[in-house]
Structures are given as structure tokens and as C-alpha cells.
C-alpha positions, 0 to 999 in steps of 0.5 A: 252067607255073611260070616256072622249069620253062619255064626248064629246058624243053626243049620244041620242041628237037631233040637229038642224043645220042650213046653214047645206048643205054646209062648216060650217053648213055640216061639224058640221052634220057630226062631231055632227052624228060621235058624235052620234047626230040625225041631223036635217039639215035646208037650202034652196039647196035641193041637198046639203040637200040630201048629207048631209043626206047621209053623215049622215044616212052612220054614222047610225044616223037619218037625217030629211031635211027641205028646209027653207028660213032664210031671211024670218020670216016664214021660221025659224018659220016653219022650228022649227014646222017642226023639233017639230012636227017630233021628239018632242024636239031639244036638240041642236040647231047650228045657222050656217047660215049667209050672208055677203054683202061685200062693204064699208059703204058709197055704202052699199044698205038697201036692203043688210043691211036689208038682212043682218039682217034678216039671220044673227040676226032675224032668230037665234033669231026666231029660240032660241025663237022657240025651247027654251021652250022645252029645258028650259021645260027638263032643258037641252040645248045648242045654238050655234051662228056661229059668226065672229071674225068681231062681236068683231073687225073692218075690211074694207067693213064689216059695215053690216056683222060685226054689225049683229054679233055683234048683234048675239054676245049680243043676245047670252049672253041676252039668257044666262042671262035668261036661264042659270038657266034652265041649257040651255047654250047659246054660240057663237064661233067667227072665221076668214076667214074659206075656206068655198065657201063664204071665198075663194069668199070674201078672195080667191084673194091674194090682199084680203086674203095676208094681213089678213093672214099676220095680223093673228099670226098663218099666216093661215085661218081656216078649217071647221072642226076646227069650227066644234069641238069647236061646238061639245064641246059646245054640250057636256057634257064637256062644262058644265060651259060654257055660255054666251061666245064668243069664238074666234078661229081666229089664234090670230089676236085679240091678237096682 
């Protein structure tokens, strides 16, 4: 093995995924097993979960699947017993799954703001605060929050998606501010529209999607893949002195 592919090696490491059966959260369990990661795989479609087993034990790695409802504070809770107990400690833990209610501010419902906020801020934090004694105990960690260019800039129609991760994004650097002396490191990657089933719903149609892309320098939306290497950077040895960060990869809409 060359020295720089034991650097983004993932070999002997057990992570736990969640939104794992679809977009995103599917492709980092197949990035993360090609790396050499254990998968745990956390969602609430059983059909996907089994395809992502598949994908993941076809690389020769192990994959346990827990059906978990985020939007509820049990569901994180018991999906992270049900990961401990298996296999003792989570290396790496990937906070993927997210909503987005879609509407403007003035016509948003409490009951999608409160969704919102369970799935996309209470359940990664339940989740941090579950399976980070271990990682703290073994002094080595890494969390990563799936966020949002929108937790760092304002689109239309966004109010409650975008201010969730803005939450996610100061919940990540809270968790670096306490556990980057226990060699845990805590980051978030922040992306554009990505084509995953919920991107082409909210951004498919071209009255939608033609302005965003003309916005974005790059003049594309992102792949999942691209997602999924920059976490499996974050997972590596390779980024050691990363923490706290929130990392856009958004074809440099922000910058202009």
C-alpha cells in the first residue's frame, strides 16, 4: 500500500451512517466500505437498508442495518444502543439524514418547523451525545454533520431548513470546542443542491433549478459521490488537524 492510501484508509473502523439507504447517506457506506470501514446503516426503508447491505458485504465488509425513525427522541437513541451493543464502539459517526419542508416563511406549518427540528438538529445531537463517551474514552473520533450551503447563506422558501443547519453548524463547532482535546474531531460539510431524489423534488423543475445553477459559478449541481469523498477525508487519518469546520463544497455560489 502506498503511503498516501493508508492515509484515507478506513481499515479496521466502524461507522455508523445514518439516512444510509438512499443518495448521500448510501453512497458514504459504499465510499467508507471501499475504504475499508464496518457500516452500520441507519434509516427507516427496509428495502434500501438491504441494498445497502448488499453493496456493502459485495465490498467484503460487515453491514448491520437498524430501521430507526430520526424525527423521534427514541429513535437515535435506540438505533446508538443497538450499534454499542453489537459491536462495542462507533469509530465514526456520519449524521446524514435530514428533511426539508419547502415553503415561505409566512405559510410554514409548526408542525414542519418542529419536524424540521427534530431530524435535522435533535437527532445528530442525540446521536454525538450517545456514541461520544466511547470515542472520547479510546481518544479517537470523527463526527460528521451532513449540512447545507443554506446553514451558512439565505435562499427563498428555506426559513426552516436553513435555520436547522445553521443549528447543526454551531452544534459542530460547540462539539469541537469539548472534545477536540480527547482527539475527536467534529466537522460539517455544507453542499449545494446534490441530485439525490430530495434535490431533483425541490430543484428538478428548470424555473426552480435554472436560476440556482446560473447563480453558481461552477454552473452545475453536485454528484453524491463528491459528498461522499470529502466525508471520507474527514474519517481519515488524513485529516487530522481538521475540526470545527464548516466546509462548503457548493461550486462557489458563496463566493461571488
Amino acid at each position: 500500500m502506498a503511503e498516501w492510501e493508508g492515509r484515507f484508509s478506513l481499515a479496521g473502523r466502524k461507522a455508523l451512517v445514518t439516512g444510509a439507504s438512499k443518495g448521500i447517506g448510501f453512497e458514504i457506506c459504499k465510499v467508507f466500505a471501499d475504504a475499508g470501514a464496518d457500516i452500520v446503516a441507519v434509516a427507516r426503508d427496509a428495502g434500501g437498508l438491504l441494498e445497502v447491505k448488499r453493496e456493502v458485504e459485495a465490498r467484503g465488509r460487515r453491514c448491520l442495518v437498524i430501521e430507526a425513525e430520526m424525527g423521534t427522541a427514541e429513535g437515535p437513541v435506540a438505533a446508538a444502543r443497538e450499534a454499542l451493543e453489537a459491536w462495542g464502539t462507533i469509530d465514526i459517526l456520519v449524521n446524514n439524514a435530514a428533511i426539508a419542508r419547502i415553503a415561505p416563511a409566512t405559510e410554514l406549518s409548526l408542525a414542519d418547523w418542529d419536524e424540521t427540528m427534530a431530524v435535522n438538529v435533535r437527532a445528530p445531537f442525540l446521536l454525538a451525545q450517545a456514541l461520544g463517551p466511547a470515542m472520547i474514552a479510546q481518544r479517537w473520533g470523527k463526527v460528521i454533520n451532513i449540512s447545507s450551503q443554506t446553514g451558512v447563506i439565505a435562499l427563498d422558501d428555506h426559513a426552516a431548513y436553513a435555520t436547522s443547519k445553521g443549528a447543526l453548524n454551531s452544534l459542530t463547532k460547540s462539539l469541537c470546542a469539548e472534545w477536540a482535546r480527547h482527539n475527536v474531531q467534529v466537522n460539517a460539510i455544507c453542499p449545494t443542491v446534490i441530485l439525490t431524489p430530495m434535490g431533483k423534488a425541490v430543484w428538478g423543475p428548470e424555473e426552480k433549478g435554472g436560476p440556482m445553477r446560473a447563480a453558481t459559478p461552477a454552473r452545475r449541481f453536485g454528484e453524491t459521490v463528491e459528498v461522499a469523498d470529502m466525508a471520507l477525508y474527514l474519517a481519515s487519518p488524513a485529516s487530522g488537524l481538521v475540526n470545527g469546520a464548516i466546509l462548503m463544497i457548493e461550486g462557489g455560489y458563496s463566493s461571488v
